[in-house]
PDB file of N, H, CA, C and O in Angstrom:
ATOM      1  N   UNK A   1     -36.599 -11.026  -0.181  1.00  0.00           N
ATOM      2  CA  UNK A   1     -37.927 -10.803  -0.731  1.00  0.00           C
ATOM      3  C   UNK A   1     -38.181 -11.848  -1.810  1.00  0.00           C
ATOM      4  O   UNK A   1     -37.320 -12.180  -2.624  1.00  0.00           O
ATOM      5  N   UNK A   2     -39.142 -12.235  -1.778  1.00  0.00           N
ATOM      6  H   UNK A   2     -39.842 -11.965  -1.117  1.00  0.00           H
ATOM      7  CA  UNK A   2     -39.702 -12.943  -2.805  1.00  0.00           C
ATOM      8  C   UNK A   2     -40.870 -13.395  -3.465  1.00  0.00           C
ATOM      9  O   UNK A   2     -41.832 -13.976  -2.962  1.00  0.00           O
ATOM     10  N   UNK A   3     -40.662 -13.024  -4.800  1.00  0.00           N
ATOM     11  H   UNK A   3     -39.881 -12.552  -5.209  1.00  0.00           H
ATOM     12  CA  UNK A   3     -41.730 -13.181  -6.240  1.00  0.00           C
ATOM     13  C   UNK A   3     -42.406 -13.980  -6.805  1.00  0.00           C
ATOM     14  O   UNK A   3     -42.079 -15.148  -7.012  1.00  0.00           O
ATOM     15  N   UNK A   4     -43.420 -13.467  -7.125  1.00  0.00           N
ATOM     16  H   UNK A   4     -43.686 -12.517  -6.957  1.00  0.00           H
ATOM     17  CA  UNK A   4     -44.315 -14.883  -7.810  1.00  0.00           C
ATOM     18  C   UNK A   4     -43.719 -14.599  -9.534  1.00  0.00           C
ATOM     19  O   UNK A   4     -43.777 -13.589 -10.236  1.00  0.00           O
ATOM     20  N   UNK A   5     -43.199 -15.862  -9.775  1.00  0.00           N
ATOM     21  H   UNK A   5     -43.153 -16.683  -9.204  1.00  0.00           H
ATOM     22  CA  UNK A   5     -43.121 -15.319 -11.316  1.00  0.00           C
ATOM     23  C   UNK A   5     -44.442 -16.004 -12.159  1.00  0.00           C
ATOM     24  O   UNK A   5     -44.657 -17.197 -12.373  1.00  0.00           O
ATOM     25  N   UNK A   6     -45.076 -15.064 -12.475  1.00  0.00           N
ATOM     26  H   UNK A   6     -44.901 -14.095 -12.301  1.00  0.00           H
ATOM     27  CA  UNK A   6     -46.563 -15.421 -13.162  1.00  0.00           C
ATOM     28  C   UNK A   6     -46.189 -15.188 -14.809  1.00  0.00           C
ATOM     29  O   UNK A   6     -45.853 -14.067 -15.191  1.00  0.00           O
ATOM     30  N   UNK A   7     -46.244 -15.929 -15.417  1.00  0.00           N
ATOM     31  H   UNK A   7     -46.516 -16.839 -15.106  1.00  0.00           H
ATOM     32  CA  UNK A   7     -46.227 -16.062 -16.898  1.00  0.00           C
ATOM     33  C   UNK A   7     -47.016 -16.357 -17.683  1.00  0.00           C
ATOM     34  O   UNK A   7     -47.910 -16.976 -17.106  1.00  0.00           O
ATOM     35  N   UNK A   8     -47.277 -16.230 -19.112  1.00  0.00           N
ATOM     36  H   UNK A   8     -46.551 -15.727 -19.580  1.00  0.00           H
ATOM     37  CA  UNK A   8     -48.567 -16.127 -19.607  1.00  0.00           C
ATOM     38  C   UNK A   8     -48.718 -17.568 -19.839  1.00  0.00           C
ATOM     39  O   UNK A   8     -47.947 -18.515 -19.994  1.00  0.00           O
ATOM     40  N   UNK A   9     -50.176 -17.368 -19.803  1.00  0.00           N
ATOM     41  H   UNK A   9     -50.802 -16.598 -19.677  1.00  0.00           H
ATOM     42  CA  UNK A   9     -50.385 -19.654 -20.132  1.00  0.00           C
ATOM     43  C   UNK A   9     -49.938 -20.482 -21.282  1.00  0.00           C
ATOM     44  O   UNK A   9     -49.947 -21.698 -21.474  1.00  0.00           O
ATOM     45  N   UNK A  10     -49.423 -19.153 -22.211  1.00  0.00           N
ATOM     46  H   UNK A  10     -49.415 -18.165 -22.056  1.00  0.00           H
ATOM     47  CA  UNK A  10     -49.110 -20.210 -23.602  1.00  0.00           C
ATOM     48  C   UNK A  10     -47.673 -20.153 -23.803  1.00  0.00           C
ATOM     49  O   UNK A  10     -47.050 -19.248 -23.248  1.00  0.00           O
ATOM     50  N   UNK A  11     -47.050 -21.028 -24.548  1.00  0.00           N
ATOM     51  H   UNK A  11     -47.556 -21.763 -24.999  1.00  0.00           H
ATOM     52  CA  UNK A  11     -45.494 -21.342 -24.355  1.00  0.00           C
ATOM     53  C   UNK A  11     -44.575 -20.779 -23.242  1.00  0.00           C
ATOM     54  O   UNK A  11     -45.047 -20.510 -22.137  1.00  0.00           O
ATOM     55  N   UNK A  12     -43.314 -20.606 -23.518  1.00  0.00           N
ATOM     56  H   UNK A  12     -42.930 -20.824 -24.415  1.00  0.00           H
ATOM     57  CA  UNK A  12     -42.596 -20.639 -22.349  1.00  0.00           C
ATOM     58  C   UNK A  12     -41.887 -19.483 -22.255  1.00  0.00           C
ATOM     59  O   UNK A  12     -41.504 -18.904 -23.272  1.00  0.00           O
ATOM     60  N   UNK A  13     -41.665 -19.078 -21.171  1.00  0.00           N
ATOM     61  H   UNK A  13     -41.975 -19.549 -20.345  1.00  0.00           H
ATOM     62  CA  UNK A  13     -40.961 -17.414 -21.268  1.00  0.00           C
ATOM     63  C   UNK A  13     -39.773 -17.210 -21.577  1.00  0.00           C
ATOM     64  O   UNK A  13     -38.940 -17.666 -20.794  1.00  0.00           O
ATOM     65  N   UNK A  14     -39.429 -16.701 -22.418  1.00  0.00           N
ATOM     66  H   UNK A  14     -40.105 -16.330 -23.054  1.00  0.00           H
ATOM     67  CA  UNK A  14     -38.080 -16.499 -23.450  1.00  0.00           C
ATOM     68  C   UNK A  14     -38.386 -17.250 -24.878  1.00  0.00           C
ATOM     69  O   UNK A  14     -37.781 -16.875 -25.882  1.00  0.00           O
ATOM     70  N   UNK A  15     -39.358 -18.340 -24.945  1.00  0.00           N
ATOM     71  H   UNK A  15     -39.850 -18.644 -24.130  1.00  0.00           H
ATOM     72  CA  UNK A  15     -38.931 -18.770 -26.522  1.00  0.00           C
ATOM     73  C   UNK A  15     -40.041 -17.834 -27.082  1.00  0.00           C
ATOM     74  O   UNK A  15     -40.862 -17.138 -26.484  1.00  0.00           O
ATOM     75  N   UNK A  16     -39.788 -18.053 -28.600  1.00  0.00           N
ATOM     76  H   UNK A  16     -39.121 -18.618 -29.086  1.00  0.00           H
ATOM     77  CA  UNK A  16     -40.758 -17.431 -29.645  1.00  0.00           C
ATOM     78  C   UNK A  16     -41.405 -18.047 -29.611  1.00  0.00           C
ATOM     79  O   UNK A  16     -41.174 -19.196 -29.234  1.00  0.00           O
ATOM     80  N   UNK A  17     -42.898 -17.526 -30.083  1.00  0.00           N
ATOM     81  H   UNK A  17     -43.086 -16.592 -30.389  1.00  0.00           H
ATOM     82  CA  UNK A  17     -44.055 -18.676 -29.780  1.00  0.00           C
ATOM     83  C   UNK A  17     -44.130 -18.667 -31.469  1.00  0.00           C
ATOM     84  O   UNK A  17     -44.030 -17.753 -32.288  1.00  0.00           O
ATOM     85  N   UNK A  18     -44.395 -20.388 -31.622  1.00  0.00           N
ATOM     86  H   UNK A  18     -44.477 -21.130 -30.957  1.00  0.00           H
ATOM     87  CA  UNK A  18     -44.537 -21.140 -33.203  1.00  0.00           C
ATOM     88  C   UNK A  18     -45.468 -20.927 -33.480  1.00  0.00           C
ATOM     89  O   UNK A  18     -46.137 -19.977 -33.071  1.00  0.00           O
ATOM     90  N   UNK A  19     -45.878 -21.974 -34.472  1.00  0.00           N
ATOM     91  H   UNK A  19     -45.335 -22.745 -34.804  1.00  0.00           H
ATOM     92  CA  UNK A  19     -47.161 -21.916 -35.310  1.00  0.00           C
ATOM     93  C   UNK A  19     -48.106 -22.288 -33.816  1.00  0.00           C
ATOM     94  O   UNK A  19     -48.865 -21.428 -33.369  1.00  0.00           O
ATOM     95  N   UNK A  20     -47.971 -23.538 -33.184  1.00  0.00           N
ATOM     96  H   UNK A  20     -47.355 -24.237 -33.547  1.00  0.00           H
ATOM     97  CA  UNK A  20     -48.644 -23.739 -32.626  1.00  0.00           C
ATOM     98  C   UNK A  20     -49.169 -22.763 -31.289  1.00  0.00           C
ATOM     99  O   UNK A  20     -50.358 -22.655 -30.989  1.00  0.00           O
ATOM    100  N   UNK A  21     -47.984 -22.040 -30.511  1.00  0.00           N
ATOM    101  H   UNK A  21     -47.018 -22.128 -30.754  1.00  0.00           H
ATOM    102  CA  UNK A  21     -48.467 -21.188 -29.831  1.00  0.00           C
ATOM    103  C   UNK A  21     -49.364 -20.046 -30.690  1.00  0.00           C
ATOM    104  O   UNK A  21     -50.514 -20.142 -30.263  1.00  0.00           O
ATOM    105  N   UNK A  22     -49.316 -19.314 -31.420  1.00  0.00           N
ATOM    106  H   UNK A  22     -48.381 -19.236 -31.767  1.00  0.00           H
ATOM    107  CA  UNK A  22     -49.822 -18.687 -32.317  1.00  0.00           C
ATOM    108  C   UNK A  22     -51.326 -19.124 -32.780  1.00  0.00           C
ATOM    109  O   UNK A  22     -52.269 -18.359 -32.982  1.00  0.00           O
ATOM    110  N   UNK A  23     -51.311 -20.601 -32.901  1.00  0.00           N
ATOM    111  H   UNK A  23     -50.545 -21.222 -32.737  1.00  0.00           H
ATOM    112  CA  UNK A  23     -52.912 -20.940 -33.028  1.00  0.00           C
ATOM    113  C   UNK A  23     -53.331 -21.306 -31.766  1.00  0.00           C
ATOM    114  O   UNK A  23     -54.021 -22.320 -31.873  1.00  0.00           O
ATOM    115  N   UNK A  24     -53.238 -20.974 -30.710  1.00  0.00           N
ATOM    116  H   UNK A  24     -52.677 -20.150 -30.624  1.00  0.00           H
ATOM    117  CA  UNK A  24     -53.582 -21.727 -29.673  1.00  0.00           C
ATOM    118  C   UNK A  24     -54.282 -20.223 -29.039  1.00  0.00           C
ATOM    119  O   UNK A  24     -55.420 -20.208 -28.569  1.00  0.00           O
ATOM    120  N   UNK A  25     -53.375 -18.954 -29.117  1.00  0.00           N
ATOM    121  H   UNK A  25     -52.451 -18.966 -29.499  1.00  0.00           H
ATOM    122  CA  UNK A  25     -53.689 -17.608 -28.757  1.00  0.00           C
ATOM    123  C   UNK A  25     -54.670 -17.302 -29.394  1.00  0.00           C
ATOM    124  O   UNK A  25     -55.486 -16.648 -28.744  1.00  0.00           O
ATOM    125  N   UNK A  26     -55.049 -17.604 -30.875  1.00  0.00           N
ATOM    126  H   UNK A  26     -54.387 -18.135 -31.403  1.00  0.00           H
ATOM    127  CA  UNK A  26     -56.073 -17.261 -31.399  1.00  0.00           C
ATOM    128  C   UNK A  26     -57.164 -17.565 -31.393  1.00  0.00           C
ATOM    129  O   UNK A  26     -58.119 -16.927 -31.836  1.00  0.00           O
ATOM    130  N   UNK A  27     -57.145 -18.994 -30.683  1.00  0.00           N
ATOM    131  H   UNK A  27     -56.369 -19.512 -30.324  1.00  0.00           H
ATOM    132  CA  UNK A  27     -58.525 -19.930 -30.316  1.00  0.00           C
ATOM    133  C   UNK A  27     -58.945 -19.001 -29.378  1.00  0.00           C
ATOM    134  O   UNK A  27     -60.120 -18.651 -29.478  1.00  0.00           O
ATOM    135  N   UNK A  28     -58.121 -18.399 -28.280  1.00  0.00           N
ATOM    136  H   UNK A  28     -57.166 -18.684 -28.199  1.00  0.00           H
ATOM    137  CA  UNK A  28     -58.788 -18.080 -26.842  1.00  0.00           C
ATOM    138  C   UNK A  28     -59.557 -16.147 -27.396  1.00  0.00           C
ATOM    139  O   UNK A  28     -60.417 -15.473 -26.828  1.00  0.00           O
ATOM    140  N   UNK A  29     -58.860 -15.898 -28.494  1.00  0.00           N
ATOM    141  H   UNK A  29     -58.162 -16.446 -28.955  1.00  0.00           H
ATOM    142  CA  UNK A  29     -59.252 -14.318 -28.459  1.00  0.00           C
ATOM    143  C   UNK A  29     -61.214 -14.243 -28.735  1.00  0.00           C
ATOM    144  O   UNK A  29     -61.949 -15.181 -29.043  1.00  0.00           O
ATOM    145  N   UNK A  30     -61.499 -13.132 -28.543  1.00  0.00           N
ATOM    146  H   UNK A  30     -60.901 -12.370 -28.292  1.00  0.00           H
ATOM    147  CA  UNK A  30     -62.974 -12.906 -28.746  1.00  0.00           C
ATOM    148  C   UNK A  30     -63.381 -11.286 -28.960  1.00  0.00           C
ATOM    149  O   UNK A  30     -63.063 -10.431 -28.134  1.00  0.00           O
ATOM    150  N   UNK A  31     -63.988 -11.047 -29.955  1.00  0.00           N
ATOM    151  H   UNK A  31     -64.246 -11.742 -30.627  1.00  0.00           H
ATOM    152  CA  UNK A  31     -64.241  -9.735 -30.061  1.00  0.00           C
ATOM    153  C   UNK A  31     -64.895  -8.951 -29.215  1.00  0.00           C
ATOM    154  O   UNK A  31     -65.976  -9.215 -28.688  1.00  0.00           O
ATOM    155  N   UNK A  32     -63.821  -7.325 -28.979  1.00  0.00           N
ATOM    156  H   UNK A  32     -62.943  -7.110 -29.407  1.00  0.00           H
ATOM    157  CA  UNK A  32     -64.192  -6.977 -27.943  1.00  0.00           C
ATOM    158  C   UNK A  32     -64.923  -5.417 -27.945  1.00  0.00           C
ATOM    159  O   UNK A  32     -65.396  -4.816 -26.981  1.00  0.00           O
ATOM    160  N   UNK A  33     -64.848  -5.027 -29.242  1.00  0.00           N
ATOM    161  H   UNK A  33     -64.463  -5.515 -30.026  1.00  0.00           H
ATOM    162  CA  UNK A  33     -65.642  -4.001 -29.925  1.00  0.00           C
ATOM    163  C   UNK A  33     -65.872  -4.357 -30.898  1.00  0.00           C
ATOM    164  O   UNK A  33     -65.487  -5.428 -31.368  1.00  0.00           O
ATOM    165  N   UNK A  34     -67.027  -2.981 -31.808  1.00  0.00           N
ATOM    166  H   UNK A  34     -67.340  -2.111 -31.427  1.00  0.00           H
ATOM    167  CA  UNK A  34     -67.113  -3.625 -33.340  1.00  0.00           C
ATOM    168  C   UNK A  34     -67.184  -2.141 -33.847  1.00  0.00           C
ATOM    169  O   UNK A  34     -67.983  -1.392 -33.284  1.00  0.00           O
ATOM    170  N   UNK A  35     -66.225  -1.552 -35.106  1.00  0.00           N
ATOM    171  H   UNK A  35     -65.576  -2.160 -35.564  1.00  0.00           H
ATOM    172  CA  UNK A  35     -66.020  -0.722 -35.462  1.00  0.00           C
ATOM    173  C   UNK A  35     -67.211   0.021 -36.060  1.00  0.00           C
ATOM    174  O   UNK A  35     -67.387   1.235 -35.956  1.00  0.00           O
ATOM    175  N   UNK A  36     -68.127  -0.961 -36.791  1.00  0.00           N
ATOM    176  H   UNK A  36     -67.984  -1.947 -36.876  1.00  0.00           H
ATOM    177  CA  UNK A  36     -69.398   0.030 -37.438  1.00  0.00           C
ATOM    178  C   UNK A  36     -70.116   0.036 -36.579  1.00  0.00           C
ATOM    179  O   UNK A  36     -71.024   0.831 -36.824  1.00  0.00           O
ATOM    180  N   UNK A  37     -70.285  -0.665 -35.190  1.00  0.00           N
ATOM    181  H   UNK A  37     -69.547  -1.311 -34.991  1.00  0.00           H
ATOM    182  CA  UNK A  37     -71.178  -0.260 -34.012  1.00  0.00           C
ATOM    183  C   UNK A  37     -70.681   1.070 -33.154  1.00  0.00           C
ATOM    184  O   UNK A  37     -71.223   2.168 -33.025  1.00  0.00           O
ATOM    185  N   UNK A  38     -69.737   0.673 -32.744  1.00  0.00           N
ATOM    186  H   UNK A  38     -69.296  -0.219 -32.848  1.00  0.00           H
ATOM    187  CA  UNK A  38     -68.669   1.414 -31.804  1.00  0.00           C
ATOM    188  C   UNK A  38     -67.943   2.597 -32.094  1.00  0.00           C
ATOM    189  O   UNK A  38     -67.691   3.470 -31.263  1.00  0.00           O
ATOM    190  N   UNK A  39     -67.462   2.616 -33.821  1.00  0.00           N
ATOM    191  H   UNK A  39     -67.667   1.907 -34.496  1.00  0.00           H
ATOM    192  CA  UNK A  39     -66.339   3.343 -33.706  1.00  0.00           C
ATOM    193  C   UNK A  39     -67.751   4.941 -34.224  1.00  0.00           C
ATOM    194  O   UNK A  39     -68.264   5.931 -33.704  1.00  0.00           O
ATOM    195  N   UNK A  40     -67.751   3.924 -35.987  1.00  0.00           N
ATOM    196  H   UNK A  40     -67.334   3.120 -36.410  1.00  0.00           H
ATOM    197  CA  UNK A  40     -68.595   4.712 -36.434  1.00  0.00           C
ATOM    198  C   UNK A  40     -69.309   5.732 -36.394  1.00  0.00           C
ATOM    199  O   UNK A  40     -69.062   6.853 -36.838  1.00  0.00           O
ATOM    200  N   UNK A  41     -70.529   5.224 -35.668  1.00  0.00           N
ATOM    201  H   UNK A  41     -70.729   4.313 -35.308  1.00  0.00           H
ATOM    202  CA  UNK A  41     -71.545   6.229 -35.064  1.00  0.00           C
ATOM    203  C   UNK A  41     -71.034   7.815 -34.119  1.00  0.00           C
ATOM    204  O   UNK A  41     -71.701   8.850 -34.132  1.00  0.00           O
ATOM    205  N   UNK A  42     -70.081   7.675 -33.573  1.00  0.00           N
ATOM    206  H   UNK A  42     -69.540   6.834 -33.562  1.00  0.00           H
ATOM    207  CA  UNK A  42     -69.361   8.648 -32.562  1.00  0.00           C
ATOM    208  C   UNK A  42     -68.795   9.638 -33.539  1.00  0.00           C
ATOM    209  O   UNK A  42     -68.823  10.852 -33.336  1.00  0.00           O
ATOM    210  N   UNK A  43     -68.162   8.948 -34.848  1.00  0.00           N
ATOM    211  H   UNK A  43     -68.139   7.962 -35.013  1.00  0.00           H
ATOM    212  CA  UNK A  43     -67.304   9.936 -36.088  1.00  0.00           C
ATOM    213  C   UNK A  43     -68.630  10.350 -36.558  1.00  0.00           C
ATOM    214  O   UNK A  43     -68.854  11.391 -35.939  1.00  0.00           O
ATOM    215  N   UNK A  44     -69.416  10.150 -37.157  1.00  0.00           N
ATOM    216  H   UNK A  44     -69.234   9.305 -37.660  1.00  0.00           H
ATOM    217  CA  UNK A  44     -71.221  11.003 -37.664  1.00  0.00           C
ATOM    218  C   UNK A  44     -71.216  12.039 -36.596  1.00  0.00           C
ATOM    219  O   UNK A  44     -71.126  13.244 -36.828  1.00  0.00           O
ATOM    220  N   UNK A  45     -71.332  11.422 -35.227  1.00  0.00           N
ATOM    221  H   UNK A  45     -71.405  10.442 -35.038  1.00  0.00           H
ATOM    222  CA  UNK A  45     -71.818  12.267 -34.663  1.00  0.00           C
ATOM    223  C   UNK A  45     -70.595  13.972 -33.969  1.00  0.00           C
ATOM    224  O   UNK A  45     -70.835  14.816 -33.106  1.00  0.00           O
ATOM    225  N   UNK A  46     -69.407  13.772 -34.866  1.00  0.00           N
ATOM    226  H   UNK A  46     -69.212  13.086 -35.567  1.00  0.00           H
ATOM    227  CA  UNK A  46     -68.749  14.765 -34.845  1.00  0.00           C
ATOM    228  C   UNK A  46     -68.614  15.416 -36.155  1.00  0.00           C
ATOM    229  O   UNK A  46     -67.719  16.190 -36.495  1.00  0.00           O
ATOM    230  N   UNK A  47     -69.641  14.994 -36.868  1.00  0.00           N
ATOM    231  H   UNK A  47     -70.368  14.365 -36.593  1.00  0.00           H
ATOM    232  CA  UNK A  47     -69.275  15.358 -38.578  1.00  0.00           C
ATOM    233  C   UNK A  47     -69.913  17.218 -38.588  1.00  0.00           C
ATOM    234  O   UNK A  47     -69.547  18.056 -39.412  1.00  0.00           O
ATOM    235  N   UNK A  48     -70.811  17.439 -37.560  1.00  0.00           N
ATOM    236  H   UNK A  48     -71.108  16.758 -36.891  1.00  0.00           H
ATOM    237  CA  UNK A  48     -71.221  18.513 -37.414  1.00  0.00           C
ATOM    238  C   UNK A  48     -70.043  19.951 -37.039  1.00  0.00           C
ATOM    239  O   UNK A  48     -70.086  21.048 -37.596  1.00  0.00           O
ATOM    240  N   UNK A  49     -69.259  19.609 -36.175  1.00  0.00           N
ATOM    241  H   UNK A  49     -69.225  18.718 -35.723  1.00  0.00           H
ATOM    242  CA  UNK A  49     -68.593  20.278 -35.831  1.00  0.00           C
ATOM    243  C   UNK A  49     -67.265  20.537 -36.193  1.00  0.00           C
ATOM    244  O   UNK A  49     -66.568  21.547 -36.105  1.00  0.00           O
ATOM    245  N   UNK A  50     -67.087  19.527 -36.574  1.00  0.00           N
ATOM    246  H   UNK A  50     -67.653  18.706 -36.646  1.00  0.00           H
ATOM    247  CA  UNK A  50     -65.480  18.993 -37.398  1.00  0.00           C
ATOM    248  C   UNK A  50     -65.696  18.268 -39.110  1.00  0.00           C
ATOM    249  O   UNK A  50     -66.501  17.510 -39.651  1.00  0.00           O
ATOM    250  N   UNK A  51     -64.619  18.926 -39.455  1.00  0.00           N
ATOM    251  H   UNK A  51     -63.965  19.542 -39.015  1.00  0.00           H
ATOM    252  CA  UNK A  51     -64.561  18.224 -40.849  1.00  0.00           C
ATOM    253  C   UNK A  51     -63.941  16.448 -40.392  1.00  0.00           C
ATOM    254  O   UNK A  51     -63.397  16.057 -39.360  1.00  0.00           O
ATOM    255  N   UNK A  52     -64.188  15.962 -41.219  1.00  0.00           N
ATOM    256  H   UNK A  52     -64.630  16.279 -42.058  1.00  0.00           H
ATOM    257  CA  UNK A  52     -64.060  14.135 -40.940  1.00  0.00           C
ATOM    258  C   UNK A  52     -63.717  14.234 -42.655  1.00  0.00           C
ATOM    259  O   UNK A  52     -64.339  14.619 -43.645  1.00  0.00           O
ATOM    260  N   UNK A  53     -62.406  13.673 -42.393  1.00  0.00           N
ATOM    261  H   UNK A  53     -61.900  13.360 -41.589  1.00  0.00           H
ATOM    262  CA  UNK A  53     -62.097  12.674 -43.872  1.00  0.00           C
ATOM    263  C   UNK A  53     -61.173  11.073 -43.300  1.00  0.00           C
ATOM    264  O   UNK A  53     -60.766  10.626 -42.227  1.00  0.00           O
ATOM    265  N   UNK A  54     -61.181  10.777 -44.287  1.00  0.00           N
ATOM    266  H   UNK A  54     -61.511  11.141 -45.158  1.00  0.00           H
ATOM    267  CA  UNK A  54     -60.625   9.556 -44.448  1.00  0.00           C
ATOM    268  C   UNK A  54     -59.238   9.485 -45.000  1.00  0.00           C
ATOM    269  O   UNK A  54     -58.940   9.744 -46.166  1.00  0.00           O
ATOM    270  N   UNK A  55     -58.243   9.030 -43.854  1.00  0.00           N
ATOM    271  H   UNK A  55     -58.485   8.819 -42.907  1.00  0.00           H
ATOM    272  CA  UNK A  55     -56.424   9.206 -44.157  1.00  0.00           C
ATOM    273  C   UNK A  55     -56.145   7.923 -44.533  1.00  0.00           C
ATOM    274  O   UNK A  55     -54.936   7.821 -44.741  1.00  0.00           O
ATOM    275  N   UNK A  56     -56.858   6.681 -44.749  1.00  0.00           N
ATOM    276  H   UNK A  56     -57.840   6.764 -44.580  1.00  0.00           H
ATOM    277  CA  UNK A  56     -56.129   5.556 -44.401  1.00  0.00           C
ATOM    278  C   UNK A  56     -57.210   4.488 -44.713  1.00  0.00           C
ATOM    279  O   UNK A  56     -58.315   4.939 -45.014  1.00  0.00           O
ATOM    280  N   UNK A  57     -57.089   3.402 -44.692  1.00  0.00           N
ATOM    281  H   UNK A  57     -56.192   3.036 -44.447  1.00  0.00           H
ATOM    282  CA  UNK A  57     -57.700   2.130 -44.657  1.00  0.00           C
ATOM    283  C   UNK A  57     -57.049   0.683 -43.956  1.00  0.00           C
ATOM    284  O   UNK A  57     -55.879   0.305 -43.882  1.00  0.00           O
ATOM    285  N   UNK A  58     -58.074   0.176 -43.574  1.00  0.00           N
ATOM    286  H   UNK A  58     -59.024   0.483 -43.635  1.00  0.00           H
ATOM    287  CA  UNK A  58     -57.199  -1.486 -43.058  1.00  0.00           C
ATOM    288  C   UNK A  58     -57.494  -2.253 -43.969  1.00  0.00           C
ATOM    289  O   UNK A  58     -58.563  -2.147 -44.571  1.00  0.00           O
ATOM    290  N   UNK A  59     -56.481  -3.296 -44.278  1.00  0.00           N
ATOM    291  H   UNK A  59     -55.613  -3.382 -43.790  1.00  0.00           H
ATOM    292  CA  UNK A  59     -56.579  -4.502 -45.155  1.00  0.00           C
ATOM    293  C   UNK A  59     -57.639  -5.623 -44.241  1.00  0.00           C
ATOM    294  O   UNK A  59     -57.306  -6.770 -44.538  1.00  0.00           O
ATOM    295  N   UNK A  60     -58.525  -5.618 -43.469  1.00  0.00           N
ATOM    296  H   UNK A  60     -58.795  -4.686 -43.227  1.00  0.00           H
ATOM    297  CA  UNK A  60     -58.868  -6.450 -42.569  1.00  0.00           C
ATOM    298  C   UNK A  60     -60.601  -6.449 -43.423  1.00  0.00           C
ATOM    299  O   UNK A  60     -61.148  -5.475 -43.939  1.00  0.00           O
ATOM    300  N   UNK A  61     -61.202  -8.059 -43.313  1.00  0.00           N
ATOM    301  H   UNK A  61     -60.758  -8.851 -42.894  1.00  0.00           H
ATOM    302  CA  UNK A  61     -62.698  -7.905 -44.035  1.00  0.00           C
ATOM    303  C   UNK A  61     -63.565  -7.691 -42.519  1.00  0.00           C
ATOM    304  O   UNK A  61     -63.433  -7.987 -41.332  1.00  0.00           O
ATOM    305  N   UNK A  62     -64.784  -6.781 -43.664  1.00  0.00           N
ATOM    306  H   UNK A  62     -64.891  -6.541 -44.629  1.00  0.00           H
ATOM    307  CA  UNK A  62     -65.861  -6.639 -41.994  1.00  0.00           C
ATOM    308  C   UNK A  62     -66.189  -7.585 -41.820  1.00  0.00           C
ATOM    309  O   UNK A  62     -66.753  -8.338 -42.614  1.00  0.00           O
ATOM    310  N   UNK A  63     -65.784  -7.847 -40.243  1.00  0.00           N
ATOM    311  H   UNK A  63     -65.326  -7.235 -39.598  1.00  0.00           H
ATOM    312  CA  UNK A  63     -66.916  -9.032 -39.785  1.00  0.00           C
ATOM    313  C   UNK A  63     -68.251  -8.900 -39.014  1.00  0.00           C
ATOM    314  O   UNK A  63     -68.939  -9.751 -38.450  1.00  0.00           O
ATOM    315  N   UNK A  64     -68.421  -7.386 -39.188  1.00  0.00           N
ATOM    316  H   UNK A  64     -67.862  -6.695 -39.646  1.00  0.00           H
ATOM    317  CA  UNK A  64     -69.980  -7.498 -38.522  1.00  0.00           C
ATOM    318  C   UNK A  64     -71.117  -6.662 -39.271  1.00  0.00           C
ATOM    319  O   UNK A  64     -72.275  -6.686 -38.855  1.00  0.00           O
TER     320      UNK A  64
END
């Protein structure tokens, strides 16, 4: 029997990926939700039925 070995497009399978693989992954990413659009609105709209607090925070700035 035999396999396609398909590997991901950036560096090589088994090494750690460097600085440069690392900036190269980040060029290709693109946002794929947005938390005050997406997440937000859905938590309001359970504030009726359920208590909603806040456990936590991300160190991350809004970007939208």
């Amino acid at each position: 029997m035999t396999s396609l070995a398909v590997h991901y497009p950036i560096g090589i399978p088994g090494v750690a990926w460097g600085d440069g693989e690392v900036s190269a992954w980040l060029a290709q990413q693109t946002r794929k939700r947005s938390f005050s659009a997406d997440v937000l609105p859905r938590i309001e709209q359970l504030r009726s039925r359920f208590d909603v607090s806040q456990y936590g925070t991300l160190a991350c700035p809004p970007d939208d």
